[in-house]
C-alpha positions in Angstrom: 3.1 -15.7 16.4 0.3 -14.4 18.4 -0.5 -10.3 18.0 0.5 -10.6 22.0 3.9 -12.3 21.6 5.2 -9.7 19.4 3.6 -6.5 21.1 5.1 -5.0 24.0 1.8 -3.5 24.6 -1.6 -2.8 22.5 -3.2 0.7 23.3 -5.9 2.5 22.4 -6.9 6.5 22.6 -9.9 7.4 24.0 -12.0 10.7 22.6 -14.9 12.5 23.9 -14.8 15.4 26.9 -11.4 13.7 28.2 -9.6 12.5 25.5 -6.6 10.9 25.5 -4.5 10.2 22.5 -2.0 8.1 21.6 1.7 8.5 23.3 4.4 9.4 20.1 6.0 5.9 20.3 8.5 4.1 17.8 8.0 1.2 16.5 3.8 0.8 16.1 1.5 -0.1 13.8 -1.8 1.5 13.8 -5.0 -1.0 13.1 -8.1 0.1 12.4 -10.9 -1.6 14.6 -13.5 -0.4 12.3 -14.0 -0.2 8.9 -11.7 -1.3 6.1 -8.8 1.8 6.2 -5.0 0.5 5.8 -3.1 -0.4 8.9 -0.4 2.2 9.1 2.8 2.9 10.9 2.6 7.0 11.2 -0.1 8.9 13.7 -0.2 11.7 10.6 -1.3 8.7 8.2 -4.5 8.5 10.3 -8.3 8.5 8.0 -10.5 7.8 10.5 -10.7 8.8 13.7 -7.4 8.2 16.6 -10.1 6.1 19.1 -11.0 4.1 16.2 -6.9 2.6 16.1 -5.3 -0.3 18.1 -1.7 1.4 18.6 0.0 -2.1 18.5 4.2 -1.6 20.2 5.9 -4.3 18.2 9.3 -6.1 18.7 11.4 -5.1 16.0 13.9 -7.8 16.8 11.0 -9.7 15.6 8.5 -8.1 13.2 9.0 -5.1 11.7 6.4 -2.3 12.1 6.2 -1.7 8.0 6.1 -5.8 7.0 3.5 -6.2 10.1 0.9 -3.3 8.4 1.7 -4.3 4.7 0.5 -7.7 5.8 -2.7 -6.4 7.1 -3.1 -4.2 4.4 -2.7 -7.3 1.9 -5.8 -9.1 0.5 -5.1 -12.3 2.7 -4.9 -9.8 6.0 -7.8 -7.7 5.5 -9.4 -11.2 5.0 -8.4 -11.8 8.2 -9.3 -8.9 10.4 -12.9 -8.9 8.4 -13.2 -12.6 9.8 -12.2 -11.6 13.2 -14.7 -8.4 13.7 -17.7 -9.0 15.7 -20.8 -7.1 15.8 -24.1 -6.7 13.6 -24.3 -2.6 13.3 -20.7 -1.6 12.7 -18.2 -4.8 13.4 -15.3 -4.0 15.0 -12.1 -5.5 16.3 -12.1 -7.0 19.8 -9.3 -6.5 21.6 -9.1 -9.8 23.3 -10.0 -11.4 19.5 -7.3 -9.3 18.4 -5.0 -10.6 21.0 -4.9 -13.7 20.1 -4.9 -13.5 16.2 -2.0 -15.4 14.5 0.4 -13.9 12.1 3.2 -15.4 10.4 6.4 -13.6 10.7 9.2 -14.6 8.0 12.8 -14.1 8.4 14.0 -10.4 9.3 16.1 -10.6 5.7 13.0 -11.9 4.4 10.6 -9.3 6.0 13.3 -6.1 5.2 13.0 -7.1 1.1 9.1 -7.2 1.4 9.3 -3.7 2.7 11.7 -2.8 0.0 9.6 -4.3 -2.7 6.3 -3.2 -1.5 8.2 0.9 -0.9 9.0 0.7 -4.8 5.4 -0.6 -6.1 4.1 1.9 -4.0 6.2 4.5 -5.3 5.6 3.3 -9.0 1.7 3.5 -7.9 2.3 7.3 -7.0 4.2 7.4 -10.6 1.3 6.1 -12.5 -1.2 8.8 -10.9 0.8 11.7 -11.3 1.2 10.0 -15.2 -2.9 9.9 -15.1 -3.3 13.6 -13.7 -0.9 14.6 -16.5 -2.9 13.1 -19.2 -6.0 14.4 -18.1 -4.2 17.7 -18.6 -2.7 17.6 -21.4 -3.9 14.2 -22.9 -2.3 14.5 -26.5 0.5 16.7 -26.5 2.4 14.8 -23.5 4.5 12.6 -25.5 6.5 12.2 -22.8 4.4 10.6 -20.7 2.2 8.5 -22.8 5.9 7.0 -23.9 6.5 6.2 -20.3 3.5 4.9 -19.5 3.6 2.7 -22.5 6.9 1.5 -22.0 5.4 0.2 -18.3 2.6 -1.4 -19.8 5.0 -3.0 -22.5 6.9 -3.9 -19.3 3.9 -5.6 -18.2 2.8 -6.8 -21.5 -0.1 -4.9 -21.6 0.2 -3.5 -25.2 -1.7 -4.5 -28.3 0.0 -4.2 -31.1 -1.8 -1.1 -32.7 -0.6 0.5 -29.5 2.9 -0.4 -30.1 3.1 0.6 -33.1 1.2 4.7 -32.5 4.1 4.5 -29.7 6.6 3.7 -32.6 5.2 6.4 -34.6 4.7 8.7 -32.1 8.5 8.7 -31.0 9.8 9.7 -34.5 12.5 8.5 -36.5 15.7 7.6 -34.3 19.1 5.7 -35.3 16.8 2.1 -35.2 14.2 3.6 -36.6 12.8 5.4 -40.2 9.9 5.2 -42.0 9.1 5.1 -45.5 6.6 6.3 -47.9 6.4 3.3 -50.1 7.0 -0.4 -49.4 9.2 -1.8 -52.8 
């Protein structure tokens, strides 16, 4: 689909003396035309500047508003807006480039398991700094957390062995587990 097939309209504030922000309307995406900030789909999620967003009013019988911005937020879209900017100074997003940009929409099922999937990575993404802020608290004491975090990585096999093995040791003896002083 073409950024104009599956948006009822594409608007953009305007700041200065008369400003004029963006009308509270469901179902948007917000795109950056300048720099390399995440497209969004809240106003109160905004880093830069309002005039610096394309408010993009997408069919939802089509494309959902949080597939749409996770797919410019991904590696392959940023790719793609970046390749799409014009200008020497500051490149920004044309509208009329922006228009006509192509984006390929997969099933609704499809698109509403995306969301799902990409809502829990980014929630264990909020997990793993809030584990990080803890540590740097409290980085030997916190059991707790360094067991978490190294279940994760195990998860992920991401753990030497030494590290499995302080995690072992650092849990205690358990019904699986006890230690001995001597090997016979």
């Amino acid at each position: 689909y073409k950024i104009s097939d599956i948006c009822s309209s594409i608007n953009r504030a305007i700041g200065g003396n008369n400003p004029k922000p963006f009308k509270d309307i469901e179902n948007c995406v917000y795109l950056p035309l300048i720099g390399n900030k995440d497209a969004i789909t809240q106003k109160n999620e905004m880093q830069i500047k309002e005039q610096n967003y394309f408010q993009l009013v997408v069919d939802n019988t089509v494309v959902l508003p949080e597939y749409l911005a996770s797919f410019f937020n991904s590696t392959l879209g940023k790719t793609y807006i970046e390749s799409n900017k014009e200008g020497s100074t500051i490149p920004s997003l044309k509208i009329g480039v922006m228009r006509q940009m192509e984006v390929g929409i997969p099933s609704m099922d499809q698109q509403e398991d995306i969301v799902r999937n990409i809502k829990k990575v980014n929630e264990l993404k909020s997990k793993i700094k809030d584990f990080a802020n803890t540590l740097s608290i409290n980085p030997i004491s916190d059991s707790k957390t360094l067991d978490k975090v190294e279940s994760m990585m195990e998860i992920g096999s991401e753990l030497s062995d030494s590290d499995k093995v302080r995690s072992i040791i650092r849990r205690g003896e358990d019904i699986c587990t006890e230690f001995k002083q001597t090997l016979s």
